[in-house]
C-alpha positions, 0 to 999 in steps of 0.5 A: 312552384318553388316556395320563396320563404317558409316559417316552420311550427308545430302543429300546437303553435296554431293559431299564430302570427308571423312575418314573411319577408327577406330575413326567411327567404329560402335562397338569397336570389329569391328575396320577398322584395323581388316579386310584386305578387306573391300565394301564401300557402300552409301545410300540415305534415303527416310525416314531418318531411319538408316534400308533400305528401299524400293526405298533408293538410294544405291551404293557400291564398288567392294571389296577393302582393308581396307588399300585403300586412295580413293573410288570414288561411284556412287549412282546408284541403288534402294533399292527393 
């Protein structure tokens, strides 16, 4: 699955608050706005790196409209 937006922090800016929509879209063919439901994932980086990587901290949302004004995650799993 290819990410349609991403919002990059530090591990120490956890918890925070942030607004996906068109403005932090990857690509501007793939906007937010284009598709009724959406999956919200987070990951944690071992190495900084933007590719997955074996034990990076994951958490994803069960699948929701893109129209949705809150999303709380719980990073619980591991990358194998």
């Amino acid at each position: 699955r290819m990410p349609l937006a991403i919002v990059k922090k530090q591990v120490s800016d956890l918890p925070f608050n942030f607004k996906l929509d068109d403005s932090t879209a990857m690509s501007p063919q793939m906007k937010l706005s284009n598709f009724a439901d959406v999956v919200v994932g987070a990951r944690i980086s071992k190495s900084g790196q933007a590719t997955p990587t074996s034990g990076d901290f994951t958490g994803q949302s069960a699948p929701l409209k893109s129209s949705s004004s809150a999303v709380s995650l719980m990073i619980d799993s591991v990358q194998p």
